[in-house]
C-alpha positions as CSV (number, residue, x, y, z in Angstrom):
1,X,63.4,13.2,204.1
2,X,61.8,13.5,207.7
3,X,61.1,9.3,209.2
4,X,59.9,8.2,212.9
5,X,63.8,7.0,213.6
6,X,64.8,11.3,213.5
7,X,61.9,11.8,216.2
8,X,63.2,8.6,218.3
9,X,66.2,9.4,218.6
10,X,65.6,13.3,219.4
11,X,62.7,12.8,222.4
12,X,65.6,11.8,224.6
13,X,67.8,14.2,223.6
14,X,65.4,17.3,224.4
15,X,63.7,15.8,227.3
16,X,66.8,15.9,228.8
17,X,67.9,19.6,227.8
18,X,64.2,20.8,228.8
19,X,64.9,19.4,232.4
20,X,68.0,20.9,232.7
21,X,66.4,24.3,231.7
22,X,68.4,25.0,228.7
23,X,65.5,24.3,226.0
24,X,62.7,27.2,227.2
25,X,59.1,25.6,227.2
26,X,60.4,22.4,224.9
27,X,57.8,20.6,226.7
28,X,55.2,22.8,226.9
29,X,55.2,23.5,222.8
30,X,54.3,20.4,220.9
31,X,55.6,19.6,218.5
32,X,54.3,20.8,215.1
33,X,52.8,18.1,212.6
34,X,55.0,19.8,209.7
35,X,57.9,18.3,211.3
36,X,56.5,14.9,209.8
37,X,55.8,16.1,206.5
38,X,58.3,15.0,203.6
39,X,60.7,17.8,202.9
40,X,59.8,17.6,199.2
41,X,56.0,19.0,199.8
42,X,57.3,22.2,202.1
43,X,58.4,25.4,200.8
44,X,62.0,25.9,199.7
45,X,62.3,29.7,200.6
46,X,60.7,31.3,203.8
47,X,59.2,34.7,203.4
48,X,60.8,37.6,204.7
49,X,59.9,38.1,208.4
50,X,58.2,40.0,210.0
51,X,59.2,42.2,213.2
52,X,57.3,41.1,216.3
53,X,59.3,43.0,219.0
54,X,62.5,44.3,220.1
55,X,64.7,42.5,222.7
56,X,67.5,43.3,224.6
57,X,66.5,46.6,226.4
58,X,65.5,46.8,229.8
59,X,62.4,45.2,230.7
60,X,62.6,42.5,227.8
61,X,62.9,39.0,228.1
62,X,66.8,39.1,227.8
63,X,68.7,42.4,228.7
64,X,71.6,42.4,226.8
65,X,73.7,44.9,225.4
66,X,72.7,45.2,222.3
67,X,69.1,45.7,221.0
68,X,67.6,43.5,218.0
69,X,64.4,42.5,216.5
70,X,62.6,39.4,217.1
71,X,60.6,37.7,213.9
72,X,56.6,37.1,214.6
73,X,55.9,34.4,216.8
74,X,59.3,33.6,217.7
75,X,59.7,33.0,221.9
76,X,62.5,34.4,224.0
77,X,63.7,33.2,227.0
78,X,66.6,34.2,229.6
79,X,68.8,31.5,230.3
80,X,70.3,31.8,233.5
81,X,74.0,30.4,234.1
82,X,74.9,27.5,237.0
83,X,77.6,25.0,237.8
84,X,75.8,21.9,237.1
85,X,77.3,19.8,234.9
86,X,74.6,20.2,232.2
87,X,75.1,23.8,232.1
88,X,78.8,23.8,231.6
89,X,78.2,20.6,228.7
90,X,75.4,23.0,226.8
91,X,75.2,26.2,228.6
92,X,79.6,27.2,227.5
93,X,81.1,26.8,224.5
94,X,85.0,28.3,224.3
95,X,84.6,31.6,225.3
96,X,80.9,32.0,225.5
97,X,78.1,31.4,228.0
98,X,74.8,31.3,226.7
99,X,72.4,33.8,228.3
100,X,69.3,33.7,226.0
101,X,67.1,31.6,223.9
102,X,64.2,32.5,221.2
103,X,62.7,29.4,220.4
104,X,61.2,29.4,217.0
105,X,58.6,26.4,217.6
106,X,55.5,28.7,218.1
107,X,56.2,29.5,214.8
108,X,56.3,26.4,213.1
109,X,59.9,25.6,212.8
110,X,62.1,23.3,215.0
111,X,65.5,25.3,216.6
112,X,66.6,28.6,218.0
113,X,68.4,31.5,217.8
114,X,70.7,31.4,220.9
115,X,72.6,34.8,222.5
116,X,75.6,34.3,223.9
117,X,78.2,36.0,226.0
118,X,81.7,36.8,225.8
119,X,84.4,38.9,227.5
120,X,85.8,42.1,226.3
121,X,87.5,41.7,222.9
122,X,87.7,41.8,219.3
123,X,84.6,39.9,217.7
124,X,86.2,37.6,215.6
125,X,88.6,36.4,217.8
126,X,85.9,35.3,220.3
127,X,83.6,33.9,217.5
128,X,86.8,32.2,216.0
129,X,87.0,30.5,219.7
130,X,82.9,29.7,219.9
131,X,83.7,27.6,216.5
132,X,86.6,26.2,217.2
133,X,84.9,24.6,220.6
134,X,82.0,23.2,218.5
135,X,83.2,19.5,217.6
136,X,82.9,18.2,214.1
137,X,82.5,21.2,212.4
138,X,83.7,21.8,208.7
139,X,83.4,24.2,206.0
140,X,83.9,27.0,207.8
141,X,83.9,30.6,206.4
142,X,84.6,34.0,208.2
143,X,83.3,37.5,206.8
144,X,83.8,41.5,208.2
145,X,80.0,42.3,208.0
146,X,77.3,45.1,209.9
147,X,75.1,43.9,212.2
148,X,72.9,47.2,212.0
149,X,75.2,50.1,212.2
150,X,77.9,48.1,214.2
151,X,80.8,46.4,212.7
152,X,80.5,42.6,213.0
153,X,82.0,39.0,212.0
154,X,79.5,36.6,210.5
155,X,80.7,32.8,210.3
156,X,79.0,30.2,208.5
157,X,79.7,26.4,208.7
158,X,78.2,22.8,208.9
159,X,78.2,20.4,211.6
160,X,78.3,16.6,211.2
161,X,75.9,14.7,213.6
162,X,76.7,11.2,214.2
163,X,73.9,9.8,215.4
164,X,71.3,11.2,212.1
165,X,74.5,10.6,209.8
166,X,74.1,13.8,208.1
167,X,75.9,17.4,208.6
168,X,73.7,20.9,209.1
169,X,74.0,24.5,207.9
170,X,74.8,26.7,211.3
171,X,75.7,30.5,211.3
172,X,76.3,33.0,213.8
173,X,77.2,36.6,214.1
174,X,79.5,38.5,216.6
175,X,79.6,41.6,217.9
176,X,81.8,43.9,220.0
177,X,80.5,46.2,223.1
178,X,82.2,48.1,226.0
179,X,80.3,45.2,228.4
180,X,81.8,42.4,226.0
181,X,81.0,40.2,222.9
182,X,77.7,39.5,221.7
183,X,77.7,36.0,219.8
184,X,73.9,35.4,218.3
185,X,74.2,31.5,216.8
186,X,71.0,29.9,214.6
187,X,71.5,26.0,214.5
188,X,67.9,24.1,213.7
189,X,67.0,20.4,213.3
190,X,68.6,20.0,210.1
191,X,70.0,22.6,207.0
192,X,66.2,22.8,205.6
193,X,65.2,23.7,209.3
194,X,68.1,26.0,209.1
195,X,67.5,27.7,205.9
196,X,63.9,27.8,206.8
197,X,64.7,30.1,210.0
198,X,67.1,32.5,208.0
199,X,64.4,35.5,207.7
200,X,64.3,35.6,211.8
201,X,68.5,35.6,211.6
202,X,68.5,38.3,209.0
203,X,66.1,40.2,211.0
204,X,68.3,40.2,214.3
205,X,71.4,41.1,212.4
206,X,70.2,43.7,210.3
207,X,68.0,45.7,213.4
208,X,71.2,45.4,216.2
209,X,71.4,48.5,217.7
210,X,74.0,49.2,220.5
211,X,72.4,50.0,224.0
């Protein structure tokens, strides 16, 4: 259940990661009022989503090297890397530097899927080291998948955040290209937030398409 303490303690938190750039228009999206509902009157399953646009290519938000669908509504943003200390506490993670954000506020839900960055290698072995270089994490579980045509490794495991008391449902997928690894992560607020973004994550995995 949602309560005023949650939104206390979290109004630091992202004012801090929307001035250091990291959190792509944080401020300028308010906050939705479903994020004070109780959990018990909102849906349990999201619908399937729905294909807004395609980034990745050329001329999109975030060139990468890979190509993937975006769900309606959902915002991307290129994150660009720098040596402050904010960056290299939020923007790295193992072997990973975060390069892109698609903020799913606009449509109605509170986190993001976040692309990430890694060298030349095998997929799992850099997703195995983007985990391991997440603190607190448990129940985690490693699976060969496709992410389109294109072999991948899909990881799924919780979190335990301290400060709510409570652990959350994160999952990411990783996969190889000749320009390096491709890490796409979808955290959220909390597991419902989580579960609740899921169509958008399914969307990007199932459309990659190598570029």
């Amino acid at each position: 259940m949602r309560h005023p303490l949650r939104v206390r303690i979290l109004a630091p938190a992202l004012a801090a990661l929307t001035a250091a750039g990291l959190l792509g228009g944080c401020a300028a999206d308010p906050v939705p009022p479903r994020v004070a509902e109780d959990s018990a009157a909102r849906p349990t399953a999201a619908p399937k989503a729905a294909a807004r646009a395609s980034l990745g290519a050329p001329g999109t938000a975030c060139p990468l090297p890979v190509s993937f669908d975006l769900a309606a509504r959902w915002k991307p943003k290129a994150v660009q890397a720098t040596d402050d200390e904010v960056f290299a506490a939020l923007g790295k993670q193992g072997p990973a530097t975060m390069v892109c954000e698609i903020d799913a506020k606009p449509a109605g839900n509170i986190g993001y899927l976040r692309v990430w960055s890694a060298g030349k290698g095998e997929a799992r072995t850099a997703l195995e080291g983007f985990v391991k270089a997440e603190e607190n994490t448990s129940k985690v579980v490693y699976k060969e998948t496709k992410a389109g045509a294109l072999p991948a490794t899909e990881v799924t495991y919780t979190v335990h955040n301290e400060i709510m008391e409570e652990s959350k449902e994160e999952r990411a997928f990783a996969v190889s290209t000749p320009k390096g690894v491709v890490i796409v992560h979808l955290g959220g607020l909390d597991t419902q937030e989580h579960r609740e973004m899921l169509p958008a994550y399914e969307l990007a995995r199932s459309s990659v398409a190598s570029l």
